[in-house]
Legacy VTK file of the C-alpha trace (Angstrom):
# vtk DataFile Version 3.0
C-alpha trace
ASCII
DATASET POLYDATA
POINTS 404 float
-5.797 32.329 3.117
-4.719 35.276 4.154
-0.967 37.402 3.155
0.879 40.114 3.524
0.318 42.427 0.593
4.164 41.869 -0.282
3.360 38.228 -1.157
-0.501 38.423 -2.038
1.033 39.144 -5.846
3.313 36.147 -5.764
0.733 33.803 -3.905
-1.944 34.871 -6.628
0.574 34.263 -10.119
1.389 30.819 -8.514
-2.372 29.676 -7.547
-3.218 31.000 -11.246
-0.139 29.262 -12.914
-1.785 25.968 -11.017
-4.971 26.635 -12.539
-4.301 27.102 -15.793
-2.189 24.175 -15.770
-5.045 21.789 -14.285
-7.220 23.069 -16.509
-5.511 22.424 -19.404
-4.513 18.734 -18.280
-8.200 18.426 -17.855
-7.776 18.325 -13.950
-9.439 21.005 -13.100
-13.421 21.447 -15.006
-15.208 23.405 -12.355
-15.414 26.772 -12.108
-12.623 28.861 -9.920
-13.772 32.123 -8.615
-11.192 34.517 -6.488
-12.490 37.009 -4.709
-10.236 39.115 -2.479
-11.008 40.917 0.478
-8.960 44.395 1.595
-7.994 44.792 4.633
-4.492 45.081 6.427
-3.431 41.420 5.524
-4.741 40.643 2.215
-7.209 37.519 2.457
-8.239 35.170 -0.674
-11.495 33.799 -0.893
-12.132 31.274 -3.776
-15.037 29.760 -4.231
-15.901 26.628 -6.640
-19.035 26.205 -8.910
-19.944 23.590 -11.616
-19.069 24.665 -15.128
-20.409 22.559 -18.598
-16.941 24.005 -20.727
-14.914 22.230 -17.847
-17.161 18.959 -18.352
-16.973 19.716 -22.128
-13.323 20.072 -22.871
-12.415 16.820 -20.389
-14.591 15.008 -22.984
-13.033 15.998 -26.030
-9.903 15.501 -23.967
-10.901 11.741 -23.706
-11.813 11.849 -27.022
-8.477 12.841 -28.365
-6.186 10.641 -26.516
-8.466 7.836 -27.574
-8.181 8.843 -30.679
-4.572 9.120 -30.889
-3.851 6.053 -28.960
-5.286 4.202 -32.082
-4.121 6.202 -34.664
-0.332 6.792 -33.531
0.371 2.688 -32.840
0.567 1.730 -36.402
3.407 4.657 -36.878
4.855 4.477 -33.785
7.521 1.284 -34.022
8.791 2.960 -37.506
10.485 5.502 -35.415
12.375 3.417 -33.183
15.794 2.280 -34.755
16.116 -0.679 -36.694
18.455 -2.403 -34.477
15.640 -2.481 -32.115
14.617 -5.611 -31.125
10.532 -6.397 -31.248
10.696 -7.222 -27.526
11.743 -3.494 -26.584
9.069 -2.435 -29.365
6.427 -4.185 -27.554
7.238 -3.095 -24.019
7.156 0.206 -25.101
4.257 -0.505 -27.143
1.984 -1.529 -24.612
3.551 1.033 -21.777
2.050 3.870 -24.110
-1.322 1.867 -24.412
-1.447 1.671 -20.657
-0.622 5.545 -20.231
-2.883 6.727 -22.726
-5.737 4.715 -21.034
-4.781 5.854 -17.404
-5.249 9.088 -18.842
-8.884 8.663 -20.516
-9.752 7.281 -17.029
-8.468 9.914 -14.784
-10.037 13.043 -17.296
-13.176 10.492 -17.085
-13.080 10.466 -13.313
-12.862 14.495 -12.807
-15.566 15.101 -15.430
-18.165 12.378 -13.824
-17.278 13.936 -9.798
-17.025 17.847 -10.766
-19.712 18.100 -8.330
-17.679 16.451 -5.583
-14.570 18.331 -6.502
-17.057 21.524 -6.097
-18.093 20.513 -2.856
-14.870 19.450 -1.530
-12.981 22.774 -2.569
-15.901 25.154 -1.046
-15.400 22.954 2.297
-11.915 23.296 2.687
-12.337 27.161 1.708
-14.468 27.636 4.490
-12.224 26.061 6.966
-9.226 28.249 5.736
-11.571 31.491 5.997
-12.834 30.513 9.624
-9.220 28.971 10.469
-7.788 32.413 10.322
-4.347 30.785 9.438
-0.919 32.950 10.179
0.832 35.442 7.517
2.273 32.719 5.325
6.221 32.453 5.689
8.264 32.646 2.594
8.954 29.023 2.968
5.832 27.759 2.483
5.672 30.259 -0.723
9.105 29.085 -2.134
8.261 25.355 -1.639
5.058 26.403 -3.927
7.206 27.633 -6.658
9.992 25.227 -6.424
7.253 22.341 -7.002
5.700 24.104 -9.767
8.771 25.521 -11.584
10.747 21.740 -11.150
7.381 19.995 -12.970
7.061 22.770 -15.453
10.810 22.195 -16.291
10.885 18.553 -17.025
8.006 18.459 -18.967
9.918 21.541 -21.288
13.655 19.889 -21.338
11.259 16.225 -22.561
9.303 17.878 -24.939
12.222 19.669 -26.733
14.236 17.179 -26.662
11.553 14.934 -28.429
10.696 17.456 -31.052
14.168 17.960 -31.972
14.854 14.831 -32.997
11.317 14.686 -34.694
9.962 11.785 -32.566
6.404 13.157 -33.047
4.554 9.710 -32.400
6.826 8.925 -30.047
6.028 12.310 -28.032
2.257 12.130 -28.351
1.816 8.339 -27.420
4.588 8.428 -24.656
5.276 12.355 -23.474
1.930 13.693 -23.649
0.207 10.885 -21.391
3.509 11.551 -18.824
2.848 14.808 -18.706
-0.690 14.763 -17.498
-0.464 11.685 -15.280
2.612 13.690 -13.922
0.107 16.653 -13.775
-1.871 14.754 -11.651
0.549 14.325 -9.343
1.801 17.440 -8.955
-1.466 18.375 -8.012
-2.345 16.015 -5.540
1.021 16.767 -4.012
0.226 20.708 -3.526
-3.058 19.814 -2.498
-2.071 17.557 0.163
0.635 20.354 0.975
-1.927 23.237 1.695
-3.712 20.402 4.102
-0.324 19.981 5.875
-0.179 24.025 5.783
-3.617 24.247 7.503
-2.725 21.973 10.543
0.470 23.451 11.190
-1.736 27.008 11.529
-3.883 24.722 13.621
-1.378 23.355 15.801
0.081 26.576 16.365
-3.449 27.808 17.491
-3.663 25.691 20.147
-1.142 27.355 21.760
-3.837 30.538 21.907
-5.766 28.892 24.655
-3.439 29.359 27.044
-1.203 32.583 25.953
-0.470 34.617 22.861
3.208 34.973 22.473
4.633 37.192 20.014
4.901 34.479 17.240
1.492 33.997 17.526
0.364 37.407 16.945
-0.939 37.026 13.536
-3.025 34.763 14.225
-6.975 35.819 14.427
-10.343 34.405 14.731
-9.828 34.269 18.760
-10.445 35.855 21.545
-7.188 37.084 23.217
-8.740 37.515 26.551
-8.411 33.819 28.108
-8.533 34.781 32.193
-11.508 32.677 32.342
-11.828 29.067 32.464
-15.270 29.447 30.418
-13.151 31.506 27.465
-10.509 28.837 27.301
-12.686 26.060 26.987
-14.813 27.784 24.118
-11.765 28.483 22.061
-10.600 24.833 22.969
-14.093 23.657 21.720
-14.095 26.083 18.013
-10.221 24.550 17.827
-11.339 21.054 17.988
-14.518 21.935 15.717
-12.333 23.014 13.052
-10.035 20.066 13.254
-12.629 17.687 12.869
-13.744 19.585 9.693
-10.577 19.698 8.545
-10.102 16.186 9.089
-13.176 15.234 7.038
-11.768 17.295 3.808
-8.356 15.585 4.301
-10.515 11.867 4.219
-12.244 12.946 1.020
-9.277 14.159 -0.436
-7.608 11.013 0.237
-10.653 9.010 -1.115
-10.994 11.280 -4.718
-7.160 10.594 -4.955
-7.445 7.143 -3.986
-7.884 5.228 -7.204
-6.364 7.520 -10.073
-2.920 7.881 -8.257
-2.855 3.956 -8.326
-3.170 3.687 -12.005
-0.779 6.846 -12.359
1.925 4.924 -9.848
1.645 1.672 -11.559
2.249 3.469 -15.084
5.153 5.233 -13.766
7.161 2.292 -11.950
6.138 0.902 -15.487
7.785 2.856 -17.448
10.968 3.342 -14.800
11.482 -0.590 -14.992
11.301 -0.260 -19.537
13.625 2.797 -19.588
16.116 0.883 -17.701
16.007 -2.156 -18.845
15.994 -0.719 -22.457
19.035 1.213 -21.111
20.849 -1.773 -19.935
20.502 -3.754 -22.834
21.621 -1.069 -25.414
24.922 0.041 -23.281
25.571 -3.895 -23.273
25.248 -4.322 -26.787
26.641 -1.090 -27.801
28.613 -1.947 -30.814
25.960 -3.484 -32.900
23.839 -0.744 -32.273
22.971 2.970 -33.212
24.556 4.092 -29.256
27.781 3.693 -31.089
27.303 6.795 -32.739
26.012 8.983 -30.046
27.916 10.136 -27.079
27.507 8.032 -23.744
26.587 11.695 -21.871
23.960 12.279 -24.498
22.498 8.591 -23.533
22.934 8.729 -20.167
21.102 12.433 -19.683
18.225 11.153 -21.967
17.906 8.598 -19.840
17.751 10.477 -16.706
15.386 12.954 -18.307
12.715 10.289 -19.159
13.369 8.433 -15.240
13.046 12.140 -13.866
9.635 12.758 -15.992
8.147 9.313 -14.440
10.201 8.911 -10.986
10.203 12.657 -9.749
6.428 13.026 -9.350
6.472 10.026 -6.959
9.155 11.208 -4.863
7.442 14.214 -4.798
4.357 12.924 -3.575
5.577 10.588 -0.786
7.544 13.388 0.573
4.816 15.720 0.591
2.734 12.833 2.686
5.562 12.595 5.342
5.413 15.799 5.926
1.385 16.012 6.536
1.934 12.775 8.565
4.335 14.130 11.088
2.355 17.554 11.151
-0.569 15.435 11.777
1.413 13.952 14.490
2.873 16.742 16.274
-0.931 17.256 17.436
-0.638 14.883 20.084
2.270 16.336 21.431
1.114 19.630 21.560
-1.783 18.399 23.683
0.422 17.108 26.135
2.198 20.553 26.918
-1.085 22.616 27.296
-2.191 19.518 29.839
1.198 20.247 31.270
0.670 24.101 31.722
-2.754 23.410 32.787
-2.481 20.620 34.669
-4.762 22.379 37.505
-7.873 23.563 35.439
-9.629 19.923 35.569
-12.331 20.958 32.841
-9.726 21.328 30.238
-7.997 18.647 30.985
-11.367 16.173 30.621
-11.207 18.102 27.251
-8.072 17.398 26.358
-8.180 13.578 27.254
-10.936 13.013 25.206
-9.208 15.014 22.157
-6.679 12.701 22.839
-8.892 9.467 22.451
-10.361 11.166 19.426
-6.780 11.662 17.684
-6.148 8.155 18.147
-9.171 6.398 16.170
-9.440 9.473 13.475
-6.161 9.259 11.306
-5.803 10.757 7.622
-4.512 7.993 5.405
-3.293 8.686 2.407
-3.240 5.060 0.836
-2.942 4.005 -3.479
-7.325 2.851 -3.097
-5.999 0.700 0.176
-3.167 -1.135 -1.784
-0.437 0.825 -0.189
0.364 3.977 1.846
2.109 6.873 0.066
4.247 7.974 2.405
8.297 7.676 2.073
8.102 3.580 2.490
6.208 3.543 -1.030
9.628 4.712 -2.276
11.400 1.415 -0.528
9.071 -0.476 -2.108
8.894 0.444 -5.524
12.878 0.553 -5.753
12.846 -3.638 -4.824
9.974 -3.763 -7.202
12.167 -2.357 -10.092
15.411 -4.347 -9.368
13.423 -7.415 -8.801
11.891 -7.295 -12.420
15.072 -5.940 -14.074
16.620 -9.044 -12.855
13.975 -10.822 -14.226
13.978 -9.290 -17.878
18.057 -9.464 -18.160
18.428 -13.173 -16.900
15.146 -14.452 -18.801
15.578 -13.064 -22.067
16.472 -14.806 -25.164
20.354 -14.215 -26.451
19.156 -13.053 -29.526
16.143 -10.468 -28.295
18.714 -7.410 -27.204
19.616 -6.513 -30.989
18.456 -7.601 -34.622
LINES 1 405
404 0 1 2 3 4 5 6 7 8 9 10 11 12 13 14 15 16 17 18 19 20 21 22 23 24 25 26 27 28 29 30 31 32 33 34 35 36 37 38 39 40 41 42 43 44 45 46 47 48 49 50 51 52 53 54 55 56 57 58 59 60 61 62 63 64 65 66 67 68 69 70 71 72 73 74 75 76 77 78 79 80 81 82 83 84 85 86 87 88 89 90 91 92 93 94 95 96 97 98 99 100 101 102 103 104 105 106 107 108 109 110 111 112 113 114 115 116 117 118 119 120 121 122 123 124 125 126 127 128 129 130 131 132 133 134 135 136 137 138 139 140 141 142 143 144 145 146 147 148 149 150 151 152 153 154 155 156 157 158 159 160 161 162 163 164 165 166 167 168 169 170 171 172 173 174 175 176 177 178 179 180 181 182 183 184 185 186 187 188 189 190 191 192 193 194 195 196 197 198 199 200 201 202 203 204 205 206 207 208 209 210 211 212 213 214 215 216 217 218 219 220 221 222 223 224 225 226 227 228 229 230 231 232 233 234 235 236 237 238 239 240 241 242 243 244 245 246 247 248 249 250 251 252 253 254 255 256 257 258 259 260 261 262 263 264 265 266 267 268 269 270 271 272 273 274 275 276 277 278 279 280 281 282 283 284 285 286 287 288 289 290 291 292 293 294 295 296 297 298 299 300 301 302 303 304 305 306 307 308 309 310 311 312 313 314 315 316 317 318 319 320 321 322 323 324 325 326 327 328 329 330 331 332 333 334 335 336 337 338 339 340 341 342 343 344 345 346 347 348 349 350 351 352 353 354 355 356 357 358 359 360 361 362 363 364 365 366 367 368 369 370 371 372 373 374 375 376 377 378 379 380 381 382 383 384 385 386 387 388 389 390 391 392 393 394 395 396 397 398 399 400 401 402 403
């Protein structure tokens, strides 16, 4: 990737913040190497390699959550309030069960595929050091942060707040799992966010075929003399080359992703449908119950904190995968205008029809392992899901089940 040296600092902090953060949430064993190259634009170069410590530490990640999944259940219910009812106990019970084993499987799943995490990060390196891509803007660079800094700050505020009251085995059966299945999302969102970065730098190259306007000046890795109908057709062809290699990364992406963010989405609408049912049913029996005591705003923030620590890394997510989808699509239309300026040079518009055909049968998908797609209609989806069962709890349960 390649900055202006104004930035390089600020790009650098934020891909190291990343790293230490995967890392320590076990999603991130191999090896990360940097290596930076001077020149007038500063360009990064990182390269991935297998490392045993990485493998090591996800184990005795495993271990530990294992551990305290077993250990912590037997304490757990003797924190929650006595006007609890068992019902709640037991949701919340078996929600932390559920999280704490999504967790042992997702660390399990990096530390068996390190090798294919290797592989996939040195391919899409490559394609970002032979893409060439433009100085990045600032708004790619504050989106970065404002992902980052957002996560970072819900998983501080939930913490805190748990500690203060001295919910210990309540924060490392329930909090601790959140955070790293959150984690995971967070990174899957900011990976799937540099792929959206790298065909927009794509997109915008196509334009290079035909002219170089001024907005387009940064951009390197091809030849600015395009008089000839041979030259524009080679820098066509390298285009379409690196698109299809692109697209490859993007599918394996997709696939690595594929089955952890499934367990991860089905913990958190989980865990969104429990907090608010264990919401409603304590507002609605308020009296005979410890809410009395405490101020509705304190309630209703607490709640919001714990919906914001399970519901904001899916929003996240699906936002980040409408974006790459209509990046992804704005392709097609960008075809259509060079055809238009070239509608005379016959060669390279054989070239571009058969781009076209190729666009239409080789689509990135991001999809929950082929259950659903994660785009901005997941969000639709999931909201019915959580009224539908919330309906289902209130009208269902027994009289007697809301308070002791």
């Amino acid at each position: 990737m390649t900055y202006e040296p104004r930035d390089a600092k600020i790009n650098l902090a934020t891909f190291r913040v990343v790293q230490i953060i995967s890392f320590v949430l076990g999603l991130a064993p191999c090896k990360i190497d940097i290596a930076i190259s001077s020149s007038k634009d500063i360009k990064y170069i990182t390269k991935f390699s297998y490392s045993k410590s990485g493998c090591a530490y996800n184990i005795l990640l495993i271990i530990i959550f294992s551990v305290l999944t077993i250990a912590c259940l037997p304490y757990i219910s003797k924190e929650y309030d006595l006007h609890y009812s068992e019902f709640i106990v037991v949701i919340d019970l078996t929600m932390s069960v559920i999280g704490n084993v999504f967790v042992v499987i997702t660390a399990l799943i990096y530390c068996i595929h390190q090798k294919r995490i290797v592989k996939i990060g040195n391919q899409l390196s490559e394609i970002q050091s032979n893409l060439s891509p433009c100085v990045a803007k600032k708004s790619r660079i504050f989106y970065y942060v404002t992902i980052i800094s957002s996560f970072v700050l819900i998983w501080v505020s939930i913490s805190v707040g748990q500690l203060v009251r001295s919910k210990i085995f309540l924060f490392i059966s329930f909090v601790l799992s959140a955070i790293l299945l959150s984690g995971f999302i967070m990174q899957y969102s900011l990976i799937v966010n540099v792929l959206r970065d790298n065909f927009e730098d794509l997109n915008r190259s196509f334009y290079t075929i035909v002219k170089v306007p001024e907005e387009f000046r940064y951009i390197s890795g091809f030849p600015r003399n395009i008089a000839k109908t041979r030259l524009i057709i080679q820098n066509f062809i390298r285009i379409r080359e690196t698109r299809h290699a692109l697209y490859k990364v993007s599918c394996q992406i997709s696939h690595f992703y594929s089955f952890p963010v499934l367990l991860t989405i089905v913990n958190c609408c989980g865990n969104c449908i429990s907090i608010l049912y264990f919401s409603i049913i304590n507002f609605k029996h308020r009296e005979s119950t410890f809410l009395n005591s405490i101020s509705p705003t304190v309630c209703i923030l607490d709640g919001l904190s714990l919906l914001a620590l399970y519901g904001y890394p899916v929003v996240v997510l699906t936002n980040t995968v409408k974006r790459f989808n209509a990046e992804i699509n704005k392709t097609t239309d960008i075809l259509y205008d060079v055809r238009q300026a070239n509608a005379s040079n016959e060669e390279l518009v054989a070239q571009l029809h058969d781009f076209a055909l190729e666009l239409v049968h080789k689509k990135v998908e991001f999809t929950a392992f082929g259950f659903f797609s994660l785009d901005c209609t997941l969000l639709h989806s999931i909201f019915g899901m959580i009224v539908t069962y919330l309906m289902i709890l209130l009208q269902f349960k027994p009289p007697d089940t809301a308070t002791e």
